[in-house]
C-alpha positions in Angstrom: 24.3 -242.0 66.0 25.1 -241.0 62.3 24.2 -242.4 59.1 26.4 -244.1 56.7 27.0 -245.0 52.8 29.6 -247.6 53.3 30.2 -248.6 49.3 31.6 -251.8 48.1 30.1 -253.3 51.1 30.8 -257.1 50.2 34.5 -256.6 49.8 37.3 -257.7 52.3 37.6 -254.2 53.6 34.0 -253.3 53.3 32.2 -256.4 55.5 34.7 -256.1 58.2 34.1 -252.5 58.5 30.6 -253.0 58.0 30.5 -255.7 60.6 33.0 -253.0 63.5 30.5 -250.5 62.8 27.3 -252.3 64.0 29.3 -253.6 67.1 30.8 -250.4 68.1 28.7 -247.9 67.2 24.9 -247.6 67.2 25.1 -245.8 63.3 22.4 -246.1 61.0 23.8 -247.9 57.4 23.6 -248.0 53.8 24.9 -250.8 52.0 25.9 -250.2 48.5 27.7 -253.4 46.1 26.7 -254.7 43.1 25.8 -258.0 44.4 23.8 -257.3 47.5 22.6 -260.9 48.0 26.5 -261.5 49.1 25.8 -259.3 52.1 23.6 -262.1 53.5 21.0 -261.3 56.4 21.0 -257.9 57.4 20.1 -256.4 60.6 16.4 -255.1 59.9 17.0 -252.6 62.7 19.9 -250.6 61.6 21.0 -252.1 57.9 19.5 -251.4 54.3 20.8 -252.6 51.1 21.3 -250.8 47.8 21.6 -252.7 44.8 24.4 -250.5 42.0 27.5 -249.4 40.9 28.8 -246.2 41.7 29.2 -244.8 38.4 24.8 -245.2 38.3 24.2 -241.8 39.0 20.4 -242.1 39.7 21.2 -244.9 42.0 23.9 -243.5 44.1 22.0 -239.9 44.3 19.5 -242.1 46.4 21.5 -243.8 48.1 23.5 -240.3 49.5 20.3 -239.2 51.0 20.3 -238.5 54.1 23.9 -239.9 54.6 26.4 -237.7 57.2 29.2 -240.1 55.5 30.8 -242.3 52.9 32.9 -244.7 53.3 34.6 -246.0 49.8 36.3 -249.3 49.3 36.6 -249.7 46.0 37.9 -252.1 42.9 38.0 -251.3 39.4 38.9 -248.4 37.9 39.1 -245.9 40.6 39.7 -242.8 38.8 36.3 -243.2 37.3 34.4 -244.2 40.4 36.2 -241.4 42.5 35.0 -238.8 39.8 31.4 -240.4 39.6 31.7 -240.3 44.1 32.8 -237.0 43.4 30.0 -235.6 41.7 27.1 -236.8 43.1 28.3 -236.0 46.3 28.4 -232.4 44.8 25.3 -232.3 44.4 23.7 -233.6 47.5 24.2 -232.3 50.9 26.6 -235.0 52.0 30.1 -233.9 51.9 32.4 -236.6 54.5 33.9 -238.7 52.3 36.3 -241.3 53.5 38.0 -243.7 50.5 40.4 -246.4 50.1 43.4 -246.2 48.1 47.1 -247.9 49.2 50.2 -247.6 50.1 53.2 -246.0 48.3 51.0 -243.8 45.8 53.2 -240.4 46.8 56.3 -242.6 46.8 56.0 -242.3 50.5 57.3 -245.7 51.4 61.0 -245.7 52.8 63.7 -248.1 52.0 63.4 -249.9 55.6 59.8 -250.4 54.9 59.9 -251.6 51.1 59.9 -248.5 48.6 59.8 -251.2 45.7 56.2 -250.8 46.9 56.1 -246.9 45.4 54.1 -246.2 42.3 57.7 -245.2 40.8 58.5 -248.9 40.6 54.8 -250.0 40.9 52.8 -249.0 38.0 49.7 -250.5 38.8 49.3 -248.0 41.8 48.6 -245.4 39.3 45.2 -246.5 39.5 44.6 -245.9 43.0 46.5 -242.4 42.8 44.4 -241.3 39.9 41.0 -241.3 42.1 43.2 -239.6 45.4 43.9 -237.0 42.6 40.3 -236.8 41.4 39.3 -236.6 45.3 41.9 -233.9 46.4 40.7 -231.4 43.5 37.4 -231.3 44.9 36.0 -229.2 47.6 34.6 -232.5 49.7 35.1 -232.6 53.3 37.6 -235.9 52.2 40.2 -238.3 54.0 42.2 -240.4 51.5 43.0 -244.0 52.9 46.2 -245.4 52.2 46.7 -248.9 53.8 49.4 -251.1 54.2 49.2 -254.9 52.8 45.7 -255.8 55.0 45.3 -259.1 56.6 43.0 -260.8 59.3 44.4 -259.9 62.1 41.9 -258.8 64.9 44.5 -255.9 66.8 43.5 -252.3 66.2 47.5 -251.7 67.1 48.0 -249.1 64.5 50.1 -246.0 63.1 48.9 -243.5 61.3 50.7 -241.3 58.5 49.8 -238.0 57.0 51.0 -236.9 53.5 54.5 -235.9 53.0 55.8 -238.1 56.1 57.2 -241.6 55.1 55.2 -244.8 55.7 55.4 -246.3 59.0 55.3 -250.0 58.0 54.1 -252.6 55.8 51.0 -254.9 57.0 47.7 -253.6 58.2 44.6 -255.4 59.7 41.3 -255.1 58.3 40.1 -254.1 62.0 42.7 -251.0 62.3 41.1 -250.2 58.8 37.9 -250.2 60.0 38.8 -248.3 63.7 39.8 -245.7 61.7 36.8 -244.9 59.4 35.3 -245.3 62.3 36.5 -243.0 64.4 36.8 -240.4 61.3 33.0 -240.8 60.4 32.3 -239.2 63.6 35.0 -236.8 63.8 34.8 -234.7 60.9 38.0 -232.6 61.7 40.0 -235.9 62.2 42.1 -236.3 59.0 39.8 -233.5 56.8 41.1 -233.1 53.9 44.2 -235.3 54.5 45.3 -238.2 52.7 46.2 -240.7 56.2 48.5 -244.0 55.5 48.1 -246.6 58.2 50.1 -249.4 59.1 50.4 -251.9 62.2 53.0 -250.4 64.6 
């Protein structure tokens, strides 16, 4: 059993993941959003809710006690939130960090796959490869998530990619997503200090 931060719980990626964890794992978790009422009922047994953004410092320090990982599926400006993640988790004695970012941010998307998707033709990546930046400069015990397009599908039929090899394909399910942080919440050699694409095989 571990404990987990999952933040931007009441997302797309964040209540599916939220939702694979309590029925494949017996962790412990924190859920962080801005909105916690969206979260509806919670499981009094194994869920708590924290109200807060993660660039509140004083809220997010409390909320990292205690915590063996972080999970981070974010929107908004990343760069800041990864650099607010960044140093609060400096300063507590949590240091697994697992965060969502997409696709094509190294330009690792091929020409079979789609590289129109690359930040060199797709601008509004930047964002998400500013906070992989802000995360790979610091000394966290990190894995950078870089999705495919995500969709409902319920297969966990998945590929992963590390940095420097290409992309292996363009859709994802929100359940591989959420396999994934799974299995690397409790492995913390799996993908440490990595940046891992994923993508349906």
């Amino acid at each position: 059993m571990a404990n987990i931060l999952i933040i931007g719980a009441t997302g797309s990626v964040g209540s599916v993941t939220r939702n694979y964890f309590l029925e494949n794992t017996t962790d412990q978790l924190t859920l962080m959003a801005r909105n916690t009422s969206r979260l509806g009922k919670l499981n009094e047994q194994r869920e708590k809710a924290v109200t807060g953004s993660v660039t509140n410092t004083a809220t997010l320090m409390a909320a990292l006690k205690g915590q063996d990982a972080v999970f981070a599926a974010l929107s908004g400006n990343l760069g800041s939130m990864a650099a607010s993640l960044v140093n609060a988790m400096d300063h507590s004695d949590v240091k697994r960090l697992l965060f969502i970012t997409s696709m094509g941010i190294y330009n690792e998307i091929p020409e079979s796959v789609g590289a129109s998707g690359n930040l060199a033709s797709n601008p509004v990546l930047q964002n998400y490869r500013d906070a992989a930046d802000v995360i790979e400069a610091s000394d966290l015990n990190y894995t950078v998530i870089r999705p495919g397009w995500f969709d409902n599908g319920n297969d966990t039929d998945y590929q992963v990619t590390k940095k420097g090899e290409p992309f292996g394909g363009h859709n994802v399910s929100r359940a591989s997503i959420a396999d994934l942080v799974v299995r690397l919440a409790h492995d913390p050699k799996l993908g440490s200090r990595d940046s891992l694409g994923i993508n349906r095989k």
